[in-house]
C-alpha positions in Angstrom: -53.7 -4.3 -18.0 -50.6 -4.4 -16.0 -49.3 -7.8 -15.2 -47.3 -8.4 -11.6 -45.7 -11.1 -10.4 -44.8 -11.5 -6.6 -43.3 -14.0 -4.9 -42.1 -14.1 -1.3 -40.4 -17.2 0.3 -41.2 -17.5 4.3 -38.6 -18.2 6.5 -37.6 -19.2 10.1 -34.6 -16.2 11.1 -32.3 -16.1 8.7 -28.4 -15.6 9.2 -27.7 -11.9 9.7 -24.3 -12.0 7.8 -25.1 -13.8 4.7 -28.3 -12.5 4.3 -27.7 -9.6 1.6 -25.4 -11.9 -0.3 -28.0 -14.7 0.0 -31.0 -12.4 -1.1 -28.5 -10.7 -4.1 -27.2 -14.1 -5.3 -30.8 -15.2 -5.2 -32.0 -12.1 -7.0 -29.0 -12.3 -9.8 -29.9 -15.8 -10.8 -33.4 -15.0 -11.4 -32.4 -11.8 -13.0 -30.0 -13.6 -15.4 -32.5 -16.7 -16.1 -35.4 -14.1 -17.4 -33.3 -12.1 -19.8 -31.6 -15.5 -21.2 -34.8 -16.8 -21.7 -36.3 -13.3 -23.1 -38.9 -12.4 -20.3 -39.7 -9.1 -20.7 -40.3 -6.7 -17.8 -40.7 -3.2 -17.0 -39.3 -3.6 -13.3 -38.4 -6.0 -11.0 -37.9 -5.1 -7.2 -36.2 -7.7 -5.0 -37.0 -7.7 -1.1 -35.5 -9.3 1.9 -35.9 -9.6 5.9 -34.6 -11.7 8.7 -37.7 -13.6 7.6 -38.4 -13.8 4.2 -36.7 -13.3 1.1 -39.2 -11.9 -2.6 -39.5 -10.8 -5.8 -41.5 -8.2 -7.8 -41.9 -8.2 -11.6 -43.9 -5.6 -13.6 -44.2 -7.8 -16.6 -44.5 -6.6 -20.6 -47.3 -8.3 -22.9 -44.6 -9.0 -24.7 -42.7 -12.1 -25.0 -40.1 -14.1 -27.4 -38.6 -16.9 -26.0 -35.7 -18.1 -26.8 -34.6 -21.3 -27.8 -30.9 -21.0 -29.4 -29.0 -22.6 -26.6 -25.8 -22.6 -28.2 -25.6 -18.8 -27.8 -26.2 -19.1 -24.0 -23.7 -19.7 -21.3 -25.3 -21.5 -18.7 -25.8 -24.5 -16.6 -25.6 -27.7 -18.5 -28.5 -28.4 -16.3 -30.5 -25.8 -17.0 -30.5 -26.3 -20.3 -31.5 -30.1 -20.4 -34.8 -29.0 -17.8 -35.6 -25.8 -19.7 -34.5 -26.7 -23.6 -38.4 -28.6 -23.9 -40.4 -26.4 -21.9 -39.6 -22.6 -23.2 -41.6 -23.0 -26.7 -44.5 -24.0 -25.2 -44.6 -22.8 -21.5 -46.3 -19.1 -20.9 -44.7 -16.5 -18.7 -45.5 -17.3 -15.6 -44.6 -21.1 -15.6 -41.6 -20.1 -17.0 -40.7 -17.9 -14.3 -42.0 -20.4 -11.7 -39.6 -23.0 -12.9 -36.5 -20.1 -13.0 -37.9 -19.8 -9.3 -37.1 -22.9 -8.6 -33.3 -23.1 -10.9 -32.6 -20.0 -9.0 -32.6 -21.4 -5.6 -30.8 -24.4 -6.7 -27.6 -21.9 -8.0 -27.4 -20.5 -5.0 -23.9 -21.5 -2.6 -24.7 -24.8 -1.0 -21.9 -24.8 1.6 -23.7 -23.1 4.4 -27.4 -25.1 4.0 -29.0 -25.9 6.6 -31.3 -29.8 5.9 -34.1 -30.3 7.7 -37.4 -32.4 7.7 -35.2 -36.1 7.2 -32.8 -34.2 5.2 -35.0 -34.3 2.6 -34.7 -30.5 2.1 -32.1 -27.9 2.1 -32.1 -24.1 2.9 -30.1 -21.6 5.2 -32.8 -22.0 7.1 -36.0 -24.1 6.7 -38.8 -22.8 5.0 -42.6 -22.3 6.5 -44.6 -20.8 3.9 -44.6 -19.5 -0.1 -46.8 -16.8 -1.7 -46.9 -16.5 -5.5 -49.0 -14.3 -7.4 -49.7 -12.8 -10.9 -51.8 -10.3 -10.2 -55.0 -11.2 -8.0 -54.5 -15.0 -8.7 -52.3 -17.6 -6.9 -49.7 -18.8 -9.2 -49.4 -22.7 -8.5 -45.6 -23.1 -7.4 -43.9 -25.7 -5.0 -40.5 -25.7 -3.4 -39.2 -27.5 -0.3 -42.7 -29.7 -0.3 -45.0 -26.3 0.5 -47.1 -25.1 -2.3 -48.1 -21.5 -2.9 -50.7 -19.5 -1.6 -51.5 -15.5 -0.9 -51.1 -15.7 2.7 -48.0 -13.6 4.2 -46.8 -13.0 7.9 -46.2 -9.9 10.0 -43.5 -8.9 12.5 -43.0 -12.2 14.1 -43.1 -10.5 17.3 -46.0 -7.1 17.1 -48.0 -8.9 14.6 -48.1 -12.8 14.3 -50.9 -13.2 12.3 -51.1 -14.4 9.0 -52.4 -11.2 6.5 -53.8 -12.2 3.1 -53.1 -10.0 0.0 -55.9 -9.9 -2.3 -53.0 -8.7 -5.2 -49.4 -8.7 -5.9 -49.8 -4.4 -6.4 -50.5 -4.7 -2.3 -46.5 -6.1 -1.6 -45.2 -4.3 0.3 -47.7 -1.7 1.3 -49.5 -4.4 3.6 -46.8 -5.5 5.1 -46.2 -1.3 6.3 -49.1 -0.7 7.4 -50.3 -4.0 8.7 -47.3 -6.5 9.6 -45.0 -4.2 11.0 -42.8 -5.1 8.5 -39.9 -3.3 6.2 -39.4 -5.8 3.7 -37.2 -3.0 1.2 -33.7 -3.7 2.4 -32.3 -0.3 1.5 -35.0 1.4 2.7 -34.5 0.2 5.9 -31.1 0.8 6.3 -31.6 4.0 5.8 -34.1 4.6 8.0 -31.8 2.7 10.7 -29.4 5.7 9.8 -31.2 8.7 10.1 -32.9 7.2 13.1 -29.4 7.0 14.7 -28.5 10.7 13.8 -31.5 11.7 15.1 -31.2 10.1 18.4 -27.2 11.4 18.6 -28.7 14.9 18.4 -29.2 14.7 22.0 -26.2 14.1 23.2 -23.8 16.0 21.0 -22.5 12.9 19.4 -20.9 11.7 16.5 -21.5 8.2 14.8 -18.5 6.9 13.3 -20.5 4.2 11.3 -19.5 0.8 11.0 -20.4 -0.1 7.6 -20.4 -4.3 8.1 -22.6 -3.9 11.9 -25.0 -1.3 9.8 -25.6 -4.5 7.4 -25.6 -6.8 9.9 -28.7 -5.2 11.7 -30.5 -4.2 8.7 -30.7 -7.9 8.2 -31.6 -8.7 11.7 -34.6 -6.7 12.1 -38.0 -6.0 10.7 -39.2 -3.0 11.9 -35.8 -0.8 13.4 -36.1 1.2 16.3 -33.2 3.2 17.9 -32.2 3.7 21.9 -29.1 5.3 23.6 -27.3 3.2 26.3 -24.3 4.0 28.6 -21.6 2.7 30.3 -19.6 4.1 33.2 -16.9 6.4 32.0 -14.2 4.5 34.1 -14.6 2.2 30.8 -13.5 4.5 28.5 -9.5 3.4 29.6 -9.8 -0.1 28.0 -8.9 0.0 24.6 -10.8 0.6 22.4 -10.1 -2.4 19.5 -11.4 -4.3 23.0 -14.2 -2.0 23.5 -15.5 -2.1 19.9 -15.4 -6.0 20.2 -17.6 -6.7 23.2 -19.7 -3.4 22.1 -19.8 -3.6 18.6 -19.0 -7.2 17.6 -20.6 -9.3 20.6 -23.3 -7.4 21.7 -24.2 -5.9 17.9 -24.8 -1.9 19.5 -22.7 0.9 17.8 -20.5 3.2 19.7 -20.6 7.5 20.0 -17.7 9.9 19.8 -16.9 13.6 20.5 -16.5 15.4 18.1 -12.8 15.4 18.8 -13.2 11.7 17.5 -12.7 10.6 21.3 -15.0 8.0 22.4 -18.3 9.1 24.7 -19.3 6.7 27.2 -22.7 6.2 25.1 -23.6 3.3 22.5 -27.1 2.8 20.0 -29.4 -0.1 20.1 -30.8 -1.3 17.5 -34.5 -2.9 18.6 -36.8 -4.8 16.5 -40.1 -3.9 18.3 -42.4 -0.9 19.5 -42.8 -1.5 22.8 -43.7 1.4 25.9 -41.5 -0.8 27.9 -37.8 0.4 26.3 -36.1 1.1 29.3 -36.4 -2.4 29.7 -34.3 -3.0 26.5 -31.9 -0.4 27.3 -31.0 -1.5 31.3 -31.0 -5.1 29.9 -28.0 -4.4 27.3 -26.0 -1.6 30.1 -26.4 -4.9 32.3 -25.0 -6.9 29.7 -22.3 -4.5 28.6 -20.9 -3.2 32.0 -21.0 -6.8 32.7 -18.4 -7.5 30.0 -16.5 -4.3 30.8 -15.9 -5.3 34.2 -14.4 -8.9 33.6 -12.4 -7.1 31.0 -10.6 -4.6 33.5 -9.9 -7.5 35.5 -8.1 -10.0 33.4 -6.6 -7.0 32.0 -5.0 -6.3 35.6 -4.4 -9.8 36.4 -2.3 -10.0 32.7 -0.4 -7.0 33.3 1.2 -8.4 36.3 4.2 -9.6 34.6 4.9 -9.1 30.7 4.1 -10.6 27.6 7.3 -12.1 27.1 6.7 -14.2 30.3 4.1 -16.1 28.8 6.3 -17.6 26.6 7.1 -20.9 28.8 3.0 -21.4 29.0 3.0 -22.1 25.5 4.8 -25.5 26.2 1.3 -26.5 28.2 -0.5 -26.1 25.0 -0.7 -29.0 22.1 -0.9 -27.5 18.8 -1.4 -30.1 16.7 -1.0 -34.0 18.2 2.0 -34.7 15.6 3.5 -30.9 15.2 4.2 -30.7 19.5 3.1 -27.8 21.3 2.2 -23.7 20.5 6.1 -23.3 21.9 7.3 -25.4 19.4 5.8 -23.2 16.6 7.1 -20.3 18.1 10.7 -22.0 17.7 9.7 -22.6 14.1 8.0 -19.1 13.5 11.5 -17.9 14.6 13.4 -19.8 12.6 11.5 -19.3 9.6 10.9 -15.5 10.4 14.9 -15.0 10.3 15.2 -17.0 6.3 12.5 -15.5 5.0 13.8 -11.7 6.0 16.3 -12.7 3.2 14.0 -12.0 0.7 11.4 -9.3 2.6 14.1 -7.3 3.6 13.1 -6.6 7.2 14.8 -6.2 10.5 16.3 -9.5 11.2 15.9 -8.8 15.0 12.6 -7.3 15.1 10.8 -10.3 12.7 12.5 -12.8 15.4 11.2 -10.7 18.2 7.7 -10.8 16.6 7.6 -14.4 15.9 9.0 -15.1 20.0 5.9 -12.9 21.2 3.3 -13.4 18.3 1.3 -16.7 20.4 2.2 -15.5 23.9 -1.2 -13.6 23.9 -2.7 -17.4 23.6 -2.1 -18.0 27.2 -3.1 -15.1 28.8 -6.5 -14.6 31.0 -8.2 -12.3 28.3 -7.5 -14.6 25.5 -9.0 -17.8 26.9 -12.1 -15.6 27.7 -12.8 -13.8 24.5 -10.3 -15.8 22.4 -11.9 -13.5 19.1 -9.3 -11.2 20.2 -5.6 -13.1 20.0 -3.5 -11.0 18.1 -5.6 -7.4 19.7 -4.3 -8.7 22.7 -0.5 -9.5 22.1 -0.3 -6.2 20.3 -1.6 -4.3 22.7 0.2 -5.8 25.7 3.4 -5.6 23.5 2.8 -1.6 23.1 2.7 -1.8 27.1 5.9 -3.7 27.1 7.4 -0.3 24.7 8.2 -3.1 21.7 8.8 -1.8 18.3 6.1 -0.4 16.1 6.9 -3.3 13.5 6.3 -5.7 16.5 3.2 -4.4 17.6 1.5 -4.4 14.0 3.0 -7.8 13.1 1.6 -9.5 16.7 -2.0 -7.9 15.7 -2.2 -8.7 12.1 -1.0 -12.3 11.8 -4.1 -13.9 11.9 -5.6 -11.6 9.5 -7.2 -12.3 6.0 -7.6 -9.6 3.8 -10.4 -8.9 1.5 -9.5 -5.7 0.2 -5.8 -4.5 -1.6 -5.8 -1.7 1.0 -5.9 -4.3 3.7 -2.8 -5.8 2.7 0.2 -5.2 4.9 3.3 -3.0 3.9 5.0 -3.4 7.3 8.1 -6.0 6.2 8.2 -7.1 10.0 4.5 -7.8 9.6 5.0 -9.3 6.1 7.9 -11.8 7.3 5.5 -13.2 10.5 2.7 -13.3 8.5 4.2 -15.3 5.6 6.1 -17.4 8.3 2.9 -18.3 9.9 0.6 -19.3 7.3 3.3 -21.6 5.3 4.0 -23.3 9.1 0.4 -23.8 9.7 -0.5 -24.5 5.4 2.9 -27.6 5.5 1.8 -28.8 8.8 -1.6 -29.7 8.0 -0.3 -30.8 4.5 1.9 -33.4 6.6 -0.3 -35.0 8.7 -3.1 -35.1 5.8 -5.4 -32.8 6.9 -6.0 -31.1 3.1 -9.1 -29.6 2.3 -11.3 -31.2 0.2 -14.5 -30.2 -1.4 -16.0 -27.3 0.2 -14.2 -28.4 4.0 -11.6 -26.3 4.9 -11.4 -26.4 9.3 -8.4 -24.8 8.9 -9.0 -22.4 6.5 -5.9 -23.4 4.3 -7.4 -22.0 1.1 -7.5 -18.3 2.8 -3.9 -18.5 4.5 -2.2 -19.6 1.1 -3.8 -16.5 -0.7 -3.0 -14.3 2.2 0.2 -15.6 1.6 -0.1 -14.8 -2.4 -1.3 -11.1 -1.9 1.2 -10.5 0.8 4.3 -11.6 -1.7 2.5 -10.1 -4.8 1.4 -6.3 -2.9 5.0 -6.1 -1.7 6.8 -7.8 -5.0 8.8 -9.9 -2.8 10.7 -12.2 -4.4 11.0 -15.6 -2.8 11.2 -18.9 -4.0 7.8 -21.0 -3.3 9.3 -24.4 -3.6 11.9 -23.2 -1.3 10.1 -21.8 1.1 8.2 -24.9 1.2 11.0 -27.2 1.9 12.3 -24.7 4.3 8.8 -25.0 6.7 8.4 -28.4 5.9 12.2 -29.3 7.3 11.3 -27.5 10.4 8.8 -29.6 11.6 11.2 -32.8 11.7 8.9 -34.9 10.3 9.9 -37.4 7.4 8.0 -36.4 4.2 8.1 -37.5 0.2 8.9 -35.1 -2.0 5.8 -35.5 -4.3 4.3 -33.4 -1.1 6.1 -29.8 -1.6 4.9 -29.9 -5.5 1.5 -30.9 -4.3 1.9 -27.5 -2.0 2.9 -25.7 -3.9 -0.3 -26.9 -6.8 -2.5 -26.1 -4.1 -0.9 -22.6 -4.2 -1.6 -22.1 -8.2 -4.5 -23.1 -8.0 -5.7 -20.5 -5.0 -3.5 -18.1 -7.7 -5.2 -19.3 -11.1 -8.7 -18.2 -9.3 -7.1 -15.3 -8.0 -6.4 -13.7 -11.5 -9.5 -15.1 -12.9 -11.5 -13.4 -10.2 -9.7 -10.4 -11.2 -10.9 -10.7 -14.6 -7.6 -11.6 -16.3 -7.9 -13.2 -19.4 -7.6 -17.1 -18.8 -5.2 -18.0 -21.2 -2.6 -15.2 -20.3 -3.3 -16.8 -16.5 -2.5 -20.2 -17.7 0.1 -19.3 -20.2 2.1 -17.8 -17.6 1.5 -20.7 -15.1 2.6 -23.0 -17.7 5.9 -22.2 -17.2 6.5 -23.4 -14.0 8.2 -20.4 -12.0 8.5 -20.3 -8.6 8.2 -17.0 -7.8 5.0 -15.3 -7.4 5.7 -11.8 -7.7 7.1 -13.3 -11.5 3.9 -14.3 -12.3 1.8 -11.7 -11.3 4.3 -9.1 -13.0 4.0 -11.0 -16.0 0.4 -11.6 -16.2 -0.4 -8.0 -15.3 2.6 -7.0 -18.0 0.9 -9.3 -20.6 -2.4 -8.0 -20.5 -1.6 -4.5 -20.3 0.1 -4.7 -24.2 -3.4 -6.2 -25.3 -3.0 -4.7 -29.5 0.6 -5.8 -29.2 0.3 -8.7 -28.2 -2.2 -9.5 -30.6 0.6 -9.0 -32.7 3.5 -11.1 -30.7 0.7 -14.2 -30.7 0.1 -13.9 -34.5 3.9 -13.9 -35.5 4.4 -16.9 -32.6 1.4 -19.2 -34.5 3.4 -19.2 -38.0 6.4 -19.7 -36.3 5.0 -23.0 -34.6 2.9 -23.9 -37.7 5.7 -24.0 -39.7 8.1 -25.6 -37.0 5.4 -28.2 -36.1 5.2 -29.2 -40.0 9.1 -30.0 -40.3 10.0 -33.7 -39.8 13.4 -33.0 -39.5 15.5 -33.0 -36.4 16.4 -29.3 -35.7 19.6 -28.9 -34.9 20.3 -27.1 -31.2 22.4 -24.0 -33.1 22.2 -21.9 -36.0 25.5 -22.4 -38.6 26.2 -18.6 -39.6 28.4 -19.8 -42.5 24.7 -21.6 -43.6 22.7 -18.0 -43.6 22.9 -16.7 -47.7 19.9 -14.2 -47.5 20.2 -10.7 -46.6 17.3 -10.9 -43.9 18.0 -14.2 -42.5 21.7 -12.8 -41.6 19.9 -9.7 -40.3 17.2 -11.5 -38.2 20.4 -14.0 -37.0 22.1 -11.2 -36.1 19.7 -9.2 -34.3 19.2 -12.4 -32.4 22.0 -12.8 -30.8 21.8 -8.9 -29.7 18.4 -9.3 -28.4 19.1 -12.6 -26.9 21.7 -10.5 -24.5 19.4 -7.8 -24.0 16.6 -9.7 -22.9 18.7 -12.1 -20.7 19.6 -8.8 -18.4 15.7 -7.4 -18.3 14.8 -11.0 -17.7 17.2 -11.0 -14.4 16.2 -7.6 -13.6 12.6 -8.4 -13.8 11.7 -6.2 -16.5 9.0 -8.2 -18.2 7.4 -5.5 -20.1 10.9 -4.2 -21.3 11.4 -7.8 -22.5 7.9 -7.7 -24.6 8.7 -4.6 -26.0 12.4 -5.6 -27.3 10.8 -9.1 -28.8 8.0 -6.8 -30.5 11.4 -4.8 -32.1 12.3 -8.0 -33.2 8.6 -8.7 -35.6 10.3 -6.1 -38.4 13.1 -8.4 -38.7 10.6 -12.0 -38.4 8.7 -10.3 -40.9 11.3 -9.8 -43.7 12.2 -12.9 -43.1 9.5 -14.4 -43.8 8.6 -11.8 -46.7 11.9 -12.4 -49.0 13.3 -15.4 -47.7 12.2 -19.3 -48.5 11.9 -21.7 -45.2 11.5 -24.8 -47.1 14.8 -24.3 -49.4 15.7 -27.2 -51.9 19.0 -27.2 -49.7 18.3 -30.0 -46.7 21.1 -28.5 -44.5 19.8 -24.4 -45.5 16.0 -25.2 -44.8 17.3 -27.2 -41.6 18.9 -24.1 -40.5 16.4 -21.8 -41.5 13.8 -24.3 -39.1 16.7 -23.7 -36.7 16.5 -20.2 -36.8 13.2 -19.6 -36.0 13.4 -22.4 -33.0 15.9 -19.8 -31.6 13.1 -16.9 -32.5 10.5 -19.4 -30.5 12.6 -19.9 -27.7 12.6 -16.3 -27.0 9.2 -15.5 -27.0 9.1 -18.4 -24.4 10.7 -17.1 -21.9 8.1 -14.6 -21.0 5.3 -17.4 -21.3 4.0 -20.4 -23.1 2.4 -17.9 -26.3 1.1 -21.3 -27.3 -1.0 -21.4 -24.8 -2.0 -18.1 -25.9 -3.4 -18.8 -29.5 
């Protein structure tokens, strides 16, 4: 007999943009917690709505749990609350309880508490329904014990509909809640209901991939309507038109098939109604609304250029201590023109950018939809016929980007971008506003490694500790110096989790950090260098160990130079030798920052360790010849450190 597990967690609305992640994270620790502990399953399906998050196992007969803990990386915690229950516990009140571990794992940051703040979710919990096959399986979370009772749509079908057996999930909820609890599924069905509806007015849906996810988790049961606006419209931009259409009021916009934009856009209802024409006049209301405030502030802006809102910014306090947005734009400019030292870019066209990149602040659409500063300055700069380089730099400076492909090339854009971040990440430093914990108002963390992908995607090479000082300086306030190291920590650290995100091994990340350089684009060159020899370096790591075993077993003071007149054997004079050539030969890769070049010449260099070692004594009866032979291989070590701390690496 098939055994079937189903549990469904009932929720007030949950937030559209974190609800895949939620309901995946969710999913992932359960997933992980079964095969740890040796559940066995055929299938498991995982579910999730606006409403309810679930979870459908076909379970096996078969079962071995396990108990070697020592084997299995997981919570601490886990372990201490699991470690006496898995012998004796059966399936199903082992599952329960990974039920329960599961929720705890998930991200805490964005909980919501409710009831005395006694309990925590992302939004508080109204019912649970657990079952193994026809029988209620007794679970409780958040104070509410388990039952078989679901809901329907909370709109079509309010009542409560009570499944008899787990095989009924989600077929019920189909046919009688008015409910699509299969994520996919109902994206899908979202998207072919939108081609459908297109069909009938030639158009062409140039999907939105986030907004698609964004209403798949906002509805239950999808239904699609066509909306217009009046084609007068059409002349507002369209980064402006996609934000009150697409980003405010969550409908997708239609183009030609030319790719121009129609004067059409899809809803996205969640209910079955006769009444739609209510829905649709209620959202071209809404829209044409918005469209018509935008025209005007638009008119009333272009009345005089960007550039004259520049003097407005001295009405507008930036930070209490740091003065006004005008006095950032004076350090933005100052900054913008040292850092173009090291991008590269147009020293004229970064100051220009930095003068106009907060004018936008000021102006009558910004202080009404202030989601789109940057949009704004950009596209009132392309008005004002400034430079390409000007125009991208104004709109992407208040970016953070997710993706490599995201990541700006533009050195114009680079220079602002780096010069705002660093203004904004050393003011906040100064007046003590650091993050801490999971708080971060001012999102610090994402503008430092903004700053880091920016530096490492264009290989600029700048100093950090420099650049530091050079912000800090700027805003005239009196600092200690234990501050620009505690910057510039804050940066590692964002860069330690960058790598490791990545999936670089740990200790080439920490290796490589060890050594204390100041230049980014250094250490990512040499972390990415480093793990791409992987056998070889195997190689340079096992050499390095004896080197340091032996070196770490001498009492003896070694001496800061090798005496030539000291070397007798054959391979010590050749590994001396070949030395001193490779120590030239690496100091000019070093400066032209050729790190693999530089690994590849020490690997040359192993033949030469290894004779060494093979015919030649270390610990010689002769004091001053085993002192110079310790000597000797100091010089070898001190090579192999100027890539990275190989200690770190054994």
């Amino acid at each position: 007999m098939k055994k079937i597990f189903l549990f469904e967690l009932g929720t007030e609305q949950l937030p559209a943009k974190t609800l895949k992640s939620l309901s995946k994270s969710f999913f992932n620790n359960f997933e992980k917690l079964l095969n740890i502990y040796n559940v066995k399953y055929k299938k498991i399906f995982w579910f999730a709505t606006s409403r309810r998050l679930a979870i459908k196992i076909y379970l096996t007969n078969k079962k071995k749990c396990s108990s070697s803990f020592k084997e299995k990386k997981i919570n601490e915690t886990l372990k201490k609350n699991l470690k006496n229950q898995t012998k004796s516990k059966k399936d199903i009140d082992l599952i329960s309880k990974i039920i329960s571990f599961s929720f705890k794992k998930i991200d805490s940051s964005k909980l919501m508490i409710w009831e005395d703040k006694k309990y925590k979710f992302y939004r508080p919990v109204r019912y649970i329904l657990a079952l193994l096959n026809s029988k209620i399986v007794d679970l409780k979370l958040f104070n509410i014990c388990s039952n078989r009772v679901t809901e329907g749509h909370f709109l079509m079908e309010k009542k409560k509909i009570t499944l008899n057996h787990a095989a009924d999930y989600p077929i019920i909820l189909k046919n009688i809640g008015k409910v699509l609890p299969n994520y996919e599924e109902r994206k899908q069905i979202i998207y072919k209901k939108m081609l459908k509806k297109i069909k009938k007015i030639n158009g062409v849906l140039n999907i939105d991939k986030s907004l698609l996810e964004e209403i798949t988790s906002s509805v239950e049961w999808p239904n699609v309507l066509i909306g217009k606006f009046k084609k007068k419209f059409l002349k507002i931009p369209l980064e402006i038109l996609k934000h009150v259409i697409q980003n405010i009021q969550k409908c997708f916009l239609l183009y030609e098939k030319s790719k121009k934009l129609k004067n059409y856009f899809l809803i996205i209802s969640d209910i079955l109604t006769k009444k739609y024409e209510k829905i649709i006049i209620g959202n071209e209301i809404v829209i044409h609304s918005r469209l018509s405030d935008i025209n005007f502030f638009l008119k009333k802006d272009r009345l005089k250029n960007l550039e004259s809102y520049l003097p407005n910014l001295k009405n507008v306090i930036f930070q209490e201590k740091l003065g006004t947005l005008f006095d950032k734009t004076i350090r933005l400019k100052k900054l913008s023109t040292w850092i173009c030292k090291f991008t590269g870019a147009n020293e004229q066209e970064s100051n220009r950018a930095a003068e106009l990149s907060k004018c936008d602040l000021v102006t009558n659409m910004v202080f009404e939809f202030p989601e789109l500063q940057g949009i704004i300055g950009s596209y009132y700069a392309f008005c004002d016929k400034e430079s390409i380089s000007v125009i991208n730099a104004i709109k992407n400076q208040y970016c953070f980007f997710k993706k490599s492909k995201e990541i700006p090339s533009d050195l114009v854009c680079c220079t602002l971008l780096i010069a705002d971040k660093i203004d904004t990440i050393s003011s906040m430093f100064l007046i003590n506003k650091i993050p801490s914990g999971e708080k971060d108002p001012f999102s610090l963390r994402r503008a430092a490694l903004s700053i880091i992908k920016i530096i490492i995607n264009n290989q600029i090479y700048i100093d950090l500790i420099q650049l530091i000082k050079k912000s800090i300086k700027l805003t005239t306030l009196n600092y200690k110096k234990e501050l620009v190291f505690q910057i510039k920590n804050f940066f590692l650290i964002r860069l330690y989790n960058f790598y490791k995100e990545k999936g670089y091994p740990i200790k080439i990340i920490k290796s490589v950090l060890d050594l204390e350089s100041n230049e980014l684009t250094e250490i990512n060159n040499k972390i990415i260098e480093l793990f791409s020899l992987k056998e070889k370096l195997k190689l340079l790591i096992t050499i390095f160990k004896r080197i340091q075993n032996i070196l770490k077993k001498n009492n003896k003071k070694i001496n800061y130079f090798v005496n030539e007149k000291l070397l007798i054997h054959e391979s010590e004079i050749k590994l001396f030798f070949e030395l001193k050539k490779y120590k030239i030969t690496i100091k000019k890769l070093l400066s032209k920052k050729k790190y693999k070049e530089s690994l590849l010449k020490i690997i040359n260099l192993i033949k030469f360790i290894e004779n060494f070692f093979e015919q030649t004594i270390v610990y010689d009866k002769n004091d001053d010849i085993c002192l110079n032979r310790l000597s000797l291989l100091n010089e070898v070590k001190k090579i192999f450190l100027k890539i990275t701390n190989f200690a770190l690496l054994i």
